[in-house]
N, C-alpha and C positions, 0 to 999 in steps of 0.2 A: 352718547357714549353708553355703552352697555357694561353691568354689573352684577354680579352672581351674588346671591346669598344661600346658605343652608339650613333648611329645615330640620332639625334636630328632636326625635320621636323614641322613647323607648318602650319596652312591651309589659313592663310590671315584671317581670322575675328575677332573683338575683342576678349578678353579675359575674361573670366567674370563666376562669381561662388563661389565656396567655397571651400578653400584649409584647408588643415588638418593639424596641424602643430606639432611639438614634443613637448616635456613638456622640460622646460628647463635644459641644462645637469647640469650647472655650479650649481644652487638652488640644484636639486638630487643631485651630488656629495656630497657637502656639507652637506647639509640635513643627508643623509646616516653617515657620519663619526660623526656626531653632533647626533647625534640618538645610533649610536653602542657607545660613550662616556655616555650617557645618560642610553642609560640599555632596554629601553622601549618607548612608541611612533608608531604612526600610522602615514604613508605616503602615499600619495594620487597621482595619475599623475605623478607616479614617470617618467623617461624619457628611453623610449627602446632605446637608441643611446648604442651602443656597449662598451662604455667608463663607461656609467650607470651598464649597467648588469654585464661588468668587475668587477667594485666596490664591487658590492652586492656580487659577488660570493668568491671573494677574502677578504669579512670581512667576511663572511658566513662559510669559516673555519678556528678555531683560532688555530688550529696545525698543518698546514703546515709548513713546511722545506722552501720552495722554492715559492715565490710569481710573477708572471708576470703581469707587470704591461702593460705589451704588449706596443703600442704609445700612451700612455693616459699619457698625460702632469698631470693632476690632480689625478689620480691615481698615480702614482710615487712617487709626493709631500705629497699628503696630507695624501698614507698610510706611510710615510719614518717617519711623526711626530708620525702619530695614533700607528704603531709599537711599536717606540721607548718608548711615555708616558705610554705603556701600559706592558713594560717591555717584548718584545717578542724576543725571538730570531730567525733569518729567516734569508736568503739570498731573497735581493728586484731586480729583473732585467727586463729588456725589451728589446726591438727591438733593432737592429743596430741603427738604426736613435736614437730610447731613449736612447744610450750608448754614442749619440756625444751632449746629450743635459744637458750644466754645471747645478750640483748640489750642489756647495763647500757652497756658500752662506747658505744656510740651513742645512746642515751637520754641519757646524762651530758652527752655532747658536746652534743646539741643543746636540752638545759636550756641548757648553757653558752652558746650561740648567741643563747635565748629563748621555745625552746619550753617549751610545759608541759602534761607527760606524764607521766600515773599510770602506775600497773602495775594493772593491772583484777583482778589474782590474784597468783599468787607475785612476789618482788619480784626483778627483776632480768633477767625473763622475759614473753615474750607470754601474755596481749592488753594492750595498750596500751589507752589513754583519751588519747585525744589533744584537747587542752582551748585550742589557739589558739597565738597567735603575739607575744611582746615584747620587739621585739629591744632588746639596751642601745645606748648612743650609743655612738660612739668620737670620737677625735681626729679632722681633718681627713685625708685621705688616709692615715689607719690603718687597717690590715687588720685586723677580727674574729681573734682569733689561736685554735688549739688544739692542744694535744700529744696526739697518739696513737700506743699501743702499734701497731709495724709487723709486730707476728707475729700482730696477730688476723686475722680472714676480712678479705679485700680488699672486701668488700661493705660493712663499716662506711665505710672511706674512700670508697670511689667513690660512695657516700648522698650522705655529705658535701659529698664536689666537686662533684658534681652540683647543687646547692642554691648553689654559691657564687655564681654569678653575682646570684644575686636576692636575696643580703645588701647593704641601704644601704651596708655596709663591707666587701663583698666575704670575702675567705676566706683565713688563713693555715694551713695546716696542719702541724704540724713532727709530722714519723713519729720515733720514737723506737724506739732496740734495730732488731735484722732485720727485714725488710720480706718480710714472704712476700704469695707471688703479685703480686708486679711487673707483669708482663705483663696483668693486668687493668685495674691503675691505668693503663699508661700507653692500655689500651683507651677507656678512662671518657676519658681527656686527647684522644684524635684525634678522641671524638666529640664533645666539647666547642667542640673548636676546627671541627669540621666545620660544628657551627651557633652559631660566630662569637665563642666565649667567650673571652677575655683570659687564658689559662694559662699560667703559666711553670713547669717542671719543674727544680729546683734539686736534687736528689739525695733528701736527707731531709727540705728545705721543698718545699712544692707551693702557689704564690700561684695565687688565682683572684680575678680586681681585678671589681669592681660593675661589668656593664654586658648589658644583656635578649641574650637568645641573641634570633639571627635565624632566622627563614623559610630551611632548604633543603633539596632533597630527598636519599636517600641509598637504595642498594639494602645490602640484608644478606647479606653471604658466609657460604658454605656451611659447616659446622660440622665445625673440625677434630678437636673429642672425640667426635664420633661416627666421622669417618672411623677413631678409632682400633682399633674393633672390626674395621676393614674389613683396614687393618692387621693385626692379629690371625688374622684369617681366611686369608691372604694367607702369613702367615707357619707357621701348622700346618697348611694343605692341604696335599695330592699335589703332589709333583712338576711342576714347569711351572704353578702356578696362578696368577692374575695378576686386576688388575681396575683400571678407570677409576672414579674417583672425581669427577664433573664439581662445578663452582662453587667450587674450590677455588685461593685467591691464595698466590703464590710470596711476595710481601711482604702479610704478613698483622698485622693488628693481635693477634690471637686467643695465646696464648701455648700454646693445647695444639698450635700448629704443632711443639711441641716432637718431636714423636712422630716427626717422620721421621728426625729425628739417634738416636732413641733404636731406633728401629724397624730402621736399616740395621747396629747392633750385631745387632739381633736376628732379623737374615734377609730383608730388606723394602729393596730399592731403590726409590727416588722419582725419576718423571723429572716435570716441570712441561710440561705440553702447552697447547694454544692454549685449553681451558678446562678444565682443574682438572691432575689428577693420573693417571700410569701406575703400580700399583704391581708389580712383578716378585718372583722371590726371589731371593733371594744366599745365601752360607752365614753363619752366624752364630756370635758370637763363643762363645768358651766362659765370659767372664766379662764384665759389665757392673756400671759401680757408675753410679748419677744421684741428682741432689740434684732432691727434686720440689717443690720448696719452690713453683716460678714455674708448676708446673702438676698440684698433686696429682689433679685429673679423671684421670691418666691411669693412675696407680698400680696401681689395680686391673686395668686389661688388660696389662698389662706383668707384672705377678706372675702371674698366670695363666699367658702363654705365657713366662715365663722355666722357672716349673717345667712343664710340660709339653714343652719344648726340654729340661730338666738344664741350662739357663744357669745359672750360680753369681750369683745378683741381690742386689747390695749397696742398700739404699733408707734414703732420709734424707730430712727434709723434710715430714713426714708429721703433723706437728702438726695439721693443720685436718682429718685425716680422722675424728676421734673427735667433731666434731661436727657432721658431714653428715646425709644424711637418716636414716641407722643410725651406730653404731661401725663404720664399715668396717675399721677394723683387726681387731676382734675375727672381722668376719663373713667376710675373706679368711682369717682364722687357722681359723673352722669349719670353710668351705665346702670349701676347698685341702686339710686334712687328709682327704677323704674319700676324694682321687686320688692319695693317697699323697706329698703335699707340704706344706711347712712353713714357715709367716712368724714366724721367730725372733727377738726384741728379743733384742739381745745386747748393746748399753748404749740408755743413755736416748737415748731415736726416733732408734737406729740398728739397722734391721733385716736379715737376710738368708732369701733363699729357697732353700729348697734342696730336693731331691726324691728318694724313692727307688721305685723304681716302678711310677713315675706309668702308671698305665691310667685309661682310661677307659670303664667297662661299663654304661652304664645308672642311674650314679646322679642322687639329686635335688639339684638345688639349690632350697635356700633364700634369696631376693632381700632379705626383712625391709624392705621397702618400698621399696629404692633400686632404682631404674632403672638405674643404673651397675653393680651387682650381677651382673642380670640378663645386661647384655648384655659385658660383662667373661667370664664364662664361657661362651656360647653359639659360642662359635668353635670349644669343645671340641669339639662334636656333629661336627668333622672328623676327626677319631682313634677316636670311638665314639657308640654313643648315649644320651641324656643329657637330660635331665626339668627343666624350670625352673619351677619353683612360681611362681604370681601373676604371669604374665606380663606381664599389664594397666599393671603400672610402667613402661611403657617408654613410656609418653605423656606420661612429666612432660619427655623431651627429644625422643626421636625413634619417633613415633607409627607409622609403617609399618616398622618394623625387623623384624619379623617376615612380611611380607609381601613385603620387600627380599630376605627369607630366601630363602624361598618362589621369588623369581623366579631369585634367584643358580642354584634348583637343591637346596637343601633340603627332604626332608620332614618338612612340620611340622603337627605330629597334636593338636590340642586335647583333654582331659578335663576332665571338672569331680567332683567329690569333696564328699561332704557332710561339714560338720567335724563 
């Protein structure tokens, strides 16, 4: 079997220009399922990330038998609800790695609703058998009720709400315990209410009252977990290096907007210009501690350049990363040991990074399927040069990143390798 890896070279001079960046996948996904519930509507910037075009092509036909959700975390979810409210019958499956990622939490709930859904194999996990739609009665203006754990993936809930409007009794949801990744929920809520849905956001309830989303159009902002590599890059380049990041909103719904608070700890000023963002550098802190609970996307470029800076990086919040497209905890714990740095648990999902030194001469990274992976280390290639195996991941979010590389000023050298 043959495998390509990238050779990743820079030339010593600032960094500096205009990067190109995707349109948000999480807004598109969304978007697209809240749009195909709705009937009608015009989308703008929608996002070519592979997960995107998945989406479209898999609501784009409504008589398929067999549905692939391929490794798209959000495609699995949020077509498992849009299926079910919509009364389809299909078998839902994906990838090895999609078949070891739990799905009970949501199945339950929308048994609970009225759906009815096998498990087509292990029980508790994809591919589904999705076999129709019967919802129970309720009281007269009584809300469908359900309690959900608040610390699973934000994608179970946001399934759910998304589906509320088109229950005869609408949707109560009571979140129970922490609420990790907030900032998604309240994403799923603005675009709700964008095409007209009746949502009230009461802290731990989230009411969504029976009534058809409407016809509107909507464009999709540019994607702040990609900008954060750019970030990154920004931050380990030479001396004076800088760059524009255009399509990027100052009031964003997106919660990895998170990155600029966390990024000016770590050397990275933000100024908001007439379309997107200036980033500069600044000095950075010697210690930073953040709770990623509302934006774990971003963890892995931030351990990265903490150890690569010797920032002393405190991380908490980190629960959802053990069930991404890899164990990203385990694979920052490989990859990082190899540059001479260290993602220590030192109590339960409280970690720190610490480094001793950190060079970088030419080693490989291993991606283990995640996109995030990839492009979380590839900023290194400004300190030295540096090999990213299976580079081809980086299309499940941002499909020209390596040719963004490429234009910043990168030399970027493809091989291929027989296994």
């Amino acid at each position: 079997m043959n495998s390509t890896s990238l050779t990743l070279r820079w030339s010593g001079k600032p960094l500096n220009g205009t990067a190109q960046l995707p349109a948000s996948k999480s807004e598109s996904n969304r978007a697209l399922i809240i749009q195909a519930l709705a009937g009608s509507g015009q989308l703008d910037n929608l996002s070519d990330a592979n997960d995107t075009q998945l989406m479209q092509r898999l609501l784009a036909d409504p008589t398929a038998e067999t549905l692939d959700a391929e490794d798209a975390g959000t495609v699995m979810r949020f077509l498992t609800a849009y299926l079910a409210v919509t009364n389809r019958q299909a078998l839902l499956t994906g990838t090895p790695r999609m078949k070891e990622r739990p799905i009970m939490v949501l199945v339950d709930a929308l048994r609970e609703l009225g759906a009815r859904i096998e498990y087509a194999e292990m029980e508790g996990f994809p591919p589904l058998r999705l076999q129709g739609w019967q919802p129970e009665a309720t009281a007269d203006n009584e809300l469908a009720e359900l309690s959900v754990r608040g610390d699973i993936s934000s994608q179970y809930i946001s399934a759910l709400l998304m589906i509320g409007p088109m229950l005869p009794s609408g949707l109560r949801v009571n979140l129970v315990g922490k609420v990790g990744s907030r900032p998604y929920i309240r994403m799923t809520q603005a675009l709700m209410q964008h095409f007209g849905a009746n949502f009230r956001d009461l802290g731990s309830v989230l009411e969504v009252r029976p009534a058809a989303y409407q016809s509107a159009d909507y464009t999709i902002e540019s994607d702040w977990s990609a900008a954060s590599y750019w970030y990154a890059m920004v931050a380990l380049g030479p001396v004076g290096s800088e760059i524009t990041l255009p399509g990027l909103r100052q009031y964003s719904w997106q919660g990895d907007q998170a990155i600029v608070g966390i990024m000016e700890k770590l050397g990275v000023a933000t100024e908001f210009v007439a379309d997107g963002v200036r980033l500069t550098q600044i000095s950075p802190a010697a210690e930073l501690t953040h709770d990623f609970t509302d934006c774990p996307d971003l963890a892995q470029t931030v351990a990265v350049v903490a150890a690569a800076q010797g920032t002393n990086l405190v991380m908490t919040g980190l629960e959802s990363l053990r069930i991404k497209e890899t164990d990203r905890i385990a694979a920052l714990q490989t990859e990082l040991a190899s540059f001479g740095a260290f993602l220590l648990e030192e109590a339960n999902e409280h970690f720190r990074v610490t480094s001793e030194n950190f060079h970088v001469d030419g080693q490989e990274v291993a991606t283990y399927h995640d996109h995030r992976m990839a492009m979380a280390f590839a900023p290194l290639a400004l300190r030295g040069p540096l090999t990213i195996q299976d580079p081809k991941v980086v299309r499940k979010s941002y499909p020209q990143f390596w040719s963004e590389l490429e234009k910043a000023g990168f030399q970027v050298n493809q091989s291929n390798q027989m296994n």
